[in-house]
C-alpha positions as a Markdown table, in Angstrom:
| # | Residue | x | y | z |
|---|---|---|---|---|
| 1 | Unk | 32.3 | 63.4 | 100.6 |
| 2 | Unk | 33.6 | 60.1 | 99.2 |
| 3 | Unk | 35.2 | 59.2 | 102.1 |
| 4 | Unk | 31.4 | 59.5 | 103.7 |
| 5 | Unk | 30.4 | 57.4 | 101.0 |
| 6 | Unk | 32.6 | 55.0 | 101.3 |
| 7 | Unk | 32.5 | 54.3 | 104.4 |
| 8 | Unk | 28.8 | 53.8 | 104.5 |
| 9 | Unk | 29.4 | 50.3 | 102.1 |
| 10 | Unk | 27.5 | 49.7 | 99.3 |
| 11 | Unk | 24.1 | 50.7 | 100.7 |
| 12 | Unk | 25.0 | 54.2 | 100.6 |
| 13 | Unk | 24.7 | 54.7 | 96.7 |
| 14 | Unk | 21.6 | 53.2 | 96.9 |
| 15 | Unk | 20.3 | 56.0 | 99.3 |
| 16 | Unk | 21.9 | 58.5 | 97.5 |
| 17 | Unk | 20.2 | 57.3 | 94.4 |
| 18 | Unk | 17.1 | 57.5 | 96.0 |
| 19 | Unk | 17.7 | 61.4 | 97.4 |
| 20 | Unk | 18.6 | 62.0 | 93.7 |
| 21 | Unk | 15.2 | 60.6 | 92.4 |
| 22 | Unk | 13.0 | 62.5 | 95.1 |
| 23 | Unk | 14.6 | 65.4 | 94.5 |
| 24 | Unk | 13.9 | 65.2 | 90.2 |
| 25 | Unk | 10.3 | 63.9 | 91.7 |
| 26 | Unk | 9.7 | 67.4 | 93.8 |
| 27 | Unk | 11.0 | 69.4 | 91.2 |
| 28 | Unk | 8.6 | 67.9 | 88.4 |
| 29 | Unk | 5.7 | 68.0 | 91.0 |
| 30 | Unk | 5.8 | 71.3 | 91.5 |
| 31 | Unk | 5.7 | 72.9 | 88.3 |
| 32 | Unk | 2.9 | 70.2 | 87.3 |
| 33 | Unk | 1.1 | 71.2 | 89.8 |
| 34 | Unk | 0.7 | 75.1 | 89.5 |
| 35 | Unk | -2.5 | 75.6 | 90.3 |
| 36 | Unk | -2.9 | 78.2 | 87.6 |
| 37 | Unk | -1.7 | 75.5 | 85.2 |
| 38 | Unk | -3.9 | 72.5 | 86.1 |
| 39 | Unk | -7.5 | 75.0 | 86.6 |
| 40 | Unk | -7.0 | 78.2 | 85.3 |
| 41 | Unk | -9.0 | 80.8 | 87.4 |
| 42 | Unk | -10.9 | 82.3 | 83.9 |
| 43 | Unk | -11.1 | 79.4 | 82.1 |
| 44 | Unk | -14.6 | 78.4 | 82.5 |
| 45 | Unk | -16.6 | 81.9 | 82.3 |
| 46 | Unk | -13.8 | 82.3 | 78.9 |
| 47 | Unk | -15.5 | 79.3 | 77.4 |
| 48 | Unk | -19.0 | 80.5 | 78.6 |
| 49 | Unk | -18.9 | 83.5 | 77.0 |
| 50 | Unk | -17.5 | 81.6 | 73.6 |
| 51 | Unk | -20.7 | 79.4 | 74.4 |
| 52 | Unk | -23.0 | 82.4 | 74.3 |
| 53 | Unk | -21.4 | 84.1 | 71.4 |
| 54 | Unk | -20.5 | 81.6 | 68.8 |
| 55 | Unk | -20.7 | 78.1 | 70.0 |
| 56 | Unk | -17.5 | 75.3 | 70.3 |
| 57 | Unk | -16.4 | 73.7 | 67.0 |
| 58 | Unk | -14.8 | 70.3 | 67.0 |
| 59 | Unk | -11.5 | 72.9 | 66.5 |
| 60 | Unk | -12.6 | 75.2 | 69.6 |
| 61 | Unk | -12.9 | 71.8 | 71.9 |
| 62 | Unk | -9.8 | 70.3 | 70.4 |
| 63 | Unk | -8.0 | 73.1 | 71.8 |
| 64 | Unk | -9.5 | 73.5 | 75.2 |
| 65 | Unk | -8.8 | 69.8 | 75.6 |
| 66 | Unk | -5.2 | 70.3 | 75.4 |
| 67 | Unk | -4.9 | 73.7 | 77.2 |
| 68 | Unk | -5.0 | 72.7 | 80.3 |
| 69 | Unk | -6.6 | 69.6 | 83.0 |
| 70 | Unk | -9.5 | 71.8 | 83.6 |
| 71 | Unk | -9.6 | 72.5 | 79.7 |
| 72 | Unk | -10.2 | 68.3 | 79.1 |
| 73 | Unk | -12.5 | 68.0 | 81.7 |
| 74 | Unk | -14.5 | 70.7 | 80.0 |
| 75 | Unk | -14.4 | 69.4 | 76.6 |
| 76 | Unk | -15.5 | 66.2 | 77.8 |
| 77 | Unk | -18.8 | 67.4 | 78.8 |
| 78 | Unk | -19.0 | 69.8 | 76.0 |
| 79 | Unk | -19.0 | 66.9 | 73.7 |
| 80 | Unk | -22.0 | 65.6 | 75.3 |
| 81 | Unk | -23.7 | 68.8 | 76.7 |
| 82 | Unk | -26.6 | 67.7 | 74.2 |
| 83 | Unk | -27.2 | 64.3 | 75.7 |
| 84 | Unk | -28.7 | 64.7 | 79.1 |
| 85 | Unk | -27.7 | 65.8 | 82.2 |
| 86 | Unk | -26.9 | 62.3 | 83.2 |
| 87 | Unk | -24.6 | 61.6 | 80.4 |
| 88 | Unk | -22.6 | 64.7 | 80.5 |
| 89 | Unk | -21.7 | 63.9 | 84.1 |
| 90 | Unk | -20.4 | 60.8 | 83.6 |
| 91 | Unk | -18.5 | 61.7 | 80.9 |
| 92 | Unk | -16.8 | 64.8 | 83.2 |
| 93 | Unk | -16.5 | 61.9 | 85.5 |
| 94 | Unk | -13.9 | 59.7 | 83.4 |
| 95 | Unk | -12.0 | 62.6 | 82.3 |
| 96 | Unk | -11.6 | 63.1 | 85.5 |
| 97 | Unk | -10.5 | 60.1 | 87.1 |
| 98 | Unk | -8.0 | 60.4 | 84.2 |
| 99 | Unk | -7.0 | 63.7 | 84.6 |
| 100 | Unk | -6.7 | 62.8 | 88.5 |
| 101 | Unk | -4.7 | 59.9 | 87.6 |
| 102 | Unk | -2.2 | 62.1 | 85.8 |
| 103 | Unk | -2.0 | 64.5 | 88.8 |
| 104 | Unk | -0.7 | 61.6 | 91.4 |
| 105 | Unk | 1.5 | 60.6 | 89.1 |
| 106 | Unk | 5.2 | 59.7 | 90.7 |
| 107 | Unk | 3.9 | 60.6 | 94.1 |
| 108 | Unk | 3.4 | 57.2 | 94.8 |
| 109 | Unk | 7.5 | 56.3 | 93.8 |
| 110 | Unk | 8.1 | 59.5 | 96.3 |
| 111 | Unk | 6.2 | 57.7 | 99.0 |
| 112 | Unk | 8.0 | 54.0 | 98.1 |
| 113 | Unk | 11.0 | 56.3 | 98.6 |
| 114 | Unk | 10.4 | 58.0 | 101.8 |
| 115 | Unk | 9.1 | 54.3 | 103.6 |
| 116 | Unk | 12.3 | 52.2 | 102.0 |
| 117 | Unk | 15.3 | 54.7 | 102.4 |
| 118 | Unk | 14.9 | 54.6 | 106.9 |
| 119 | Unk | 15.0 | 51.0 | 105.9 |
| 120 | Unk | 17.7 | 50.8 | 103.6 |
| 121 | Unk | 19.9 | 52.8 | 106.2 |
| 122 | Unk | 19.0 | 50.4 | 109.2 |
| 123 | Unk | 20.2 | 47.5 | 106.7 |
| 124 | Unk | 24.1 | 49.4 | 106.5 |
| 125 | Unk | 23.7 | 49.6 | 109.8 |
| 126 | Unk | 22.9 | 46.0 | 110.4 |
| 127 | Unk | 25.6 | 45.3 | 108.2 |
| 128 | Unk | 28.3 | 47.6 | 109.8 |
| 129 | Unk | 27.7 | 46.2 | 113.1 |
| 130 | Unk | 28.3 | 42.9 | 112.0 |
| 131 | Unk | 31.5 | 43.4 | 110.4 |
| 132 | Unk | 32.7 | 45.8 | 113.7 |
| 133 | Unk | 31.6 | 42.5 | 115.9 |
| 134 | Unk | 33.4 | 40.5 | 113.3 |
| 135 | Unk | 36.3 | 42.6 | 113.9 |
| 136 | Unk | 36.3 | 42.2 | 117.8 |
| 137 | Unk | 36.1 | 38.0 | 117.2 |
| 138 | Unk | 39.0 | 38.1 | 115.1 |
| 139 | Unk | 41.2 | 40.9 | 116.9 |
| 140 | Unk | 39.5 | 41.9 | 120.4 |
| 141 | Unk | 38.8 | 44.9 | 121.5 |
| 142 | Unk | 42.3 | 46.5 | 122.9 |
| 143 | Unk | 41.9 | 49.0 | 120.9 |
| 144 | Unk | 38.9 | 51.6 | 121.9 |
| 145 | Unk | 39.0 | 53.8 | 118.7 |
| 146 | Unk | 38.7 | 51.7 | 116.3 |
| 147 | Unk | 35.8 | 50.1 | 117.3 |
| 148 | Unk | 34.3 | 53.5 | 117.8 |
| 149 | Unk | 35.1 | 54.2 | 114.4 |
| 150 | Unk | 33.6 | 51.5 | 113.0 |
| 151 | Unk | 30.6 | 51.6 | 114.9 |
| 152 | Unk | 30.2 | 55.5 | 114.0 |
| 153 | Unk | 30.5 | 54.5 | 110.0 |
| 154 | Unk | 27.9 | 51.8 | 110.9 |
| 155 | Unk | 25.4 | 54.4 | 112.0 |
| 156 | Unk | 26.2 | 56.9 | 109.0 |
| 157 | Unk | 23.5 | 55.0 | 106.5 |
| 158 | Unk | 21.2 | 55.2 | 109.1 |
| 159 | Unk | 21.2 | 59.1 | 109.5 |
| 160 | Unk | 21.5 | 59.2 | 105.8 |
| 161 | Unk | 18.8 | 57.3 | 105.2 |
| 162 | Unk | 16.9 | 59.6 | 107.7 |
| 163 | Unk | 18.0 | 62.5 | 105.8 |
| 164 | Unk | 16.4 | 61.5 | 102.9 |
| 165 | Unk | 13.3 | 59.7 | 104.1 |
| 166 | Unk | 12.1 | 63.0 | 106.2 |
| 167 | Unk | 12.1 | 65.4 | 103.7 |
| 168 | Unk | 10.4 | 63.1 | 100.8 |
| 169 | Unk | 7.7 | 62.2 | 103.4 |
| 170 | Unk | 6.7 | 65.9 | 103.7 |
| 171 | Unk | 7.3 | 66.5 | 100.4 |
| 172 | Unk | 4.8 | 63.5 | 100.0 |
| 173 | Unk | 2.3 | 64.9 | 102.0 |
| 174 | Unk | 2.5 | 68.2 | 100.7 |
| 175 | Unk | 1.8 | 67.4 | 97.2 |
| 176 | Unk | -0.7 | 65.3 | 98.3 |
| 177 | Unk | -2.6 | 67.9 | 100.1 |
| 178 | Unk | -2.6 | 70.2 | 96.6 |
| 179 | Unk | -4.0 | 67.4 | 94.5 |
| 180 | Unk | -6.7 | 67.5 | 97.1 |
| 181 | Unk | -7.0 | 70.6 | 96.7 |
| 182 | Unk | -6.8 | 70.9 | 93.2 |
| 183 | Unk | -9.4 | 68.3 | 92.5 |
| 184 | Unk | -11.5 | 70.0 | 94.5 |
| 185 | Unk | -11.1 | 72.8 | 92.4 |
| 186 | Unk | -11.7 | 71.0 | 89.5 |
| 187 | Unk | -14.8 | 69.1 | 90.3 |
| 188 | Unk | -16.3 | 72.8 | 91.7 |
| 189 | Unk | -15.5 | 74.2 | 88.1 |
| 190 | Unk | -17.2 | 71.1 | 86.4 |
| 191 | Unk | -20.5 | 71.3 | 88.4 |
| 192 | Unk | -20.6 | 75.1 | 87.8 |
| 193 | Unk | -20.4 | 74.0 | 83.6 |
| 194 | Unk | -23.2 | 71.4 | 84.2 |
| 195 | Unk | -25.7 | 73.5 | 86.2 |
| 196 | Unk | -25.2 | 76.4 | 83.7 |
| 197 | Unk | -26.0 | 74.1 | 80.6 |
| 198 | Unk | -28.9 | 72.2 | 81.9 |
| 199 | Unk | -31.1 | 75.3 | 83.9 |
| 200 | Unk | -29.8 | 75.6 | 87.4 |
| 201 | Unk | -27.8 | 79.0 | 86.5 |
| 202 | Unk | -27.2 | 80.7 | 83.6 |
| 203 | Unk | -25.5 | 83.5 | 84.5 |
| 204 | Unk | -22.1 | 85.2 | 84.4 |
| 205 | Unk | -22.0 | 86.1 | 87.1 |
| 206 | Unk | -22.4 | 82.2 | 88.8 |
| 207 | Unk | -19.1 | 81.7 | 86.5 |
């Protein structure tokens, strides 16, 4: 393996730098984004019923605001269910964008990752082949294998840089895709809230 390295000059630790960051990147992504983490299926008709029953205290909304993404997108039109229709949708809105915000979060650096590592591994090669031609200048080519040897260590960044690039692009897309989904989710959740407070539906049943 360090041989491998090596021989792939000093662009290689750079490319395995970046297969060390996607990989810490996936892993974080997919425990933050558990679906039953970020919009817990009986969260809403939970706080309905506590609604219904007894009302939300500044405590009760403190709390829901930390449980979970869904639970601060709540709260923040809870705190202004008394203030119009209107208002408390804005105020789902910006909770959202921020809770959105937190969602993407190092999914762009996995997408830097997945565009710059093919490139990185290109620049080895680039490099590679100009010492192996630099080599042929100085010493000619009588000797068959060593140019092939050269030219095969030239190549290695590129294939590693492939290695890593492929799988952080669809890892990329993937998360992508559930942050969709999951705001989708979210939103549908929020709109359900808002319809039940100001008259469209008030019933268990809807939540």
């Amino acid at each position: 393996m360090y041989q491998l390295l090596a021989a792939g000059g000093w662009v290689m630790p750079l490319i395995v730098a970046c297969s060390v960051i996607a990989l810490a990147i996936c892993i974080e992504r997919h425990f933050a984004l558990n679906s039953e983490k970020v919009a817990p299926t009986h969260l809403l008709a939970v706080v309905w019923q506590q609604l219904r029953r007894d009302g939300l205290n500044a405590q009760h909304l403190k709390s829901l605001r930390t449980e979970s993404p869904l639970g601060e997108i709540l709260a923040a039109g809870l705190v202004n269910q008394h203030q119009g229709r209107d208002v408390m949708r804005e105020s789902i809105r910006e909770a959202a964008s921020h809770v959105v915000y937190s969602l993407e979060r190092n999914l762009s650096a996995l997408g830097t990752i997945a565009a710059v590592t093919p490139l990185l591994g290109l620049l080895g090669t680039v490099l590679g082949m100009i010492s192996v031609f630099g080599d042929i200048t100085t010493h000619g080519t009588g000797n068959a294998n060593v140019l092939a040897g050269g030219i095969s260590e030239a190549l290695l960044t590129t294939a590693a840089g492939l290695a890593v690039a492929i799988p952080s692009l669809v890892m990329h897309r993937h998360y992508t895709a559930r942050v969709e989904s999951l705001v989708v989710s979210l939103e549908r959740e929020a709109i359900k809230l808002v319809d039940a407070l100001h008259g469209k539906q008030q019933t268990e049943q809807y939540l």
